[in-house]
Structures are given as C-alpha cells and as structure tokens.
C-alpha positions in Angstrom: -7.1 15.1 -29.5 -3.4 15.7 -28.7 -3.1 18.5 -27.0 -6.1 20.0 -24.0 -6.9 23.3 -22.3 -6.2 22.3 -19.3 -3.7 19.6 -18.0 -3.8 18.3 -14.2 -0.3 16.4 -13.3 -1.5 14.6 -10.0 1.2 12.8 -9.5 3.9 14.9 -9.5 7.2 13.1 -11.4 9.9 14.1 -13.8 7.9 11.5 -16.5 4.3 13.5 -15.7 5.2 16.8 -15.8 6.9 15.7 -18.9 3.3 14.4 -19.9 1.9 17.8 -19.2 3.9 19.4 -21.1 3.8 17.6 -23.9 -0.4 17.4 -24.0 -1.1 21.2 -23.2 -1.7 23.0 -25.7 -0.3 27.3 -26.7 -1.9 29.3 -24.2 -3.6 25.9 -22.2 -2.9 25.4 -18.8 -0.9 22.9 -16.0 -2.4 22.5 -12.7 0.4 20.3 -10.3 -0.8 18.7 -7.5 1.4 16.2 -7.2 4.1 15.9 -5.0 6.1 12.9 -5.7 9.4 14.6 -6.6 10.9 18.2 -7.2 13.2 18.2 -10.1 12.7 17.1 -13.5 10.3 16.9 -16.8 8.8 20.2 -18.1 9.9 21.8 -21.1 10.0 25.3 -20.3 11.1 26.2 -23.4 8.3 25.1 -24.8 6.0 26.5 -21.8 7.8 30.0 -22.7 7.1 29.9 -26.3 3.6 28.5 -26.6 2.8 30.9 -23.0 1.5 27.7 -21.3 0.4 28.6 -17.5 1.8 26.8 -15.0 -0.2 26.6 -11.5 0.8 25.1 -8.4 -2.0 24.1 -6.3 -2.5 22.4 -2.7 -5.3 20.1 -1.4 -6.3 21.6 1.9 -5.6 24.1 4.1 -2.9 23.7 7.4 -6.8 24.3 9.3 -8.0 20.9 7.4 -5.1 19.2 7.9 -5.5 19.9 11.8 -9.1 19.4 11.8 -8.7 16.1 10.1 -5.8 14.9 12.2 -8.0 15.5 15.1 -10.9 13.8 14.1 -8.4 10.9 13.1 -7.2 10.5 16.9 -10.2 11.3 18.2 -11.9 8.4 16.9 -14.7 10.0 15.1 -13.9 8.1 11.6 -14.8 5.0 13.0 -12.5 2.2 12.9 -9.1 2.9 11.0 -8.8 -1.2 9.8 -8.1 -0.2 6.3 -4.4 1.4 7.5 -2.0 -0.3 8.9 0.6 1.3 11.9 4.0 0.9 11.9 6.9 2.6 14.2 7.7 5.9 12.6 11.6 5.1 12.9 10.7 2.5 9.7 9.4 5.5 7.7 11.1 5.2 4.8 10.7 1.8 4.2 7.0 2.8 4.8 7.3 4.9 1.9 9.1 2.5 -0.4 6.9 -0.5 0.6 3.7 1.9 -0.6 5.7 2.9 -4.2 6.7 -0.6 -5.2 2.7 -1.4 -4.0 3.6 -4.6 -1.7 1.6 -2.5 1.2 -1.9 -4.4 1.6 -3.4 -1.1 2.7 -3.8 2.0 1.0 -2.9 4.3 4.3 0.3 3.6 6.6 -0.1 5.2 10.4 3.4 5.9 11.1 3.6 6.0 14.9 5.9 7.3 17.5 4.7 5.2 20.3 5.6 2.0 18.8 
C-alpha cells in the first residue's frame, strides 16, 4: 500500500511533510505534530486537488505543561539522572548537540542558575 487514510507527520520537516504528502491518499488525512521547522515540503497543489485534510494538532494543554513543570521541580518524578543540565545561555548548542545525537541523554535541563 502507497498511499493511507490517515498520515501522522511527527516530526515536523520540509522532507516529512513532503512524506505526508506524498503517502495520503484523495480525501485521506495529515495530522502534524511535529515541530521541527516551519517552512517547507507539502504539495498543496496536490492537497487542493485530491481535498487532502490537513490538521494541526498539539500534545498537551498550557495546564499540562504547568502541571508537569511543577511536578518536575518539585521532585515528585524521582530522580531526573536520565537528563543532563546545562546553563541556559548554551541553549542552542543544546539543541544542535541533541539533532546531530552526540547528547548521551535523551532530555537536556537548560538552567538559568548555572
């Protein structure tokens, strides 16, 4: 099968929305969740003519994202040893150590205090 119902771009770059366009089929649908860029890869030409759906969709609510931070510094999660902290003014080299995957951990703690 080439082409699905339903197509879920979680990643969110020119080269997978390009992806999701490509395998959903006339009438089918895209759900993005990914935010790794803005610009880029869907044929809405294509999306237009075949009356694909396009849905934007987030992951939690600004209440689960304050809930969560919360329980984060509040130490209910137990201990945190699979993140690693750095000083938030090295923030973007955070980021770029995480996308060319030389970061040991899978979560970075960017902190202000440090």
């Amino acid at each position: 099968q080439t082409e699905f119902d339903l197509v879920v771009d979680g990643v969110g770059y020119e080269a997978t929305r390009k992806l999701a366009s490509e395998y959903a089929r006339a009438g089918g649908v895209i759900a993005h969740i990914g935010l790794g860029s803005n610009a880029g890869g869907l044929d809405v030409r294509r999306m237009t003519l075949q009356e694909i759906t396009f849905i934007g969709t987030y992951t939690y609510t600004a209440e689960d994202f304050r809930d969560t931070a919360e329980a984060i510094f509040d130490g209910r999660l137990g201990h945190l040893d699979w993140t690693e902290q750095r000083p938030l003014k090295y923030g973007q080299k955070a980021f770029c150590d995480i996308r060319s995957g030389v970061v040991a951990t899978p979560k970075i703690i960017l902190s202000p205090d440090m």
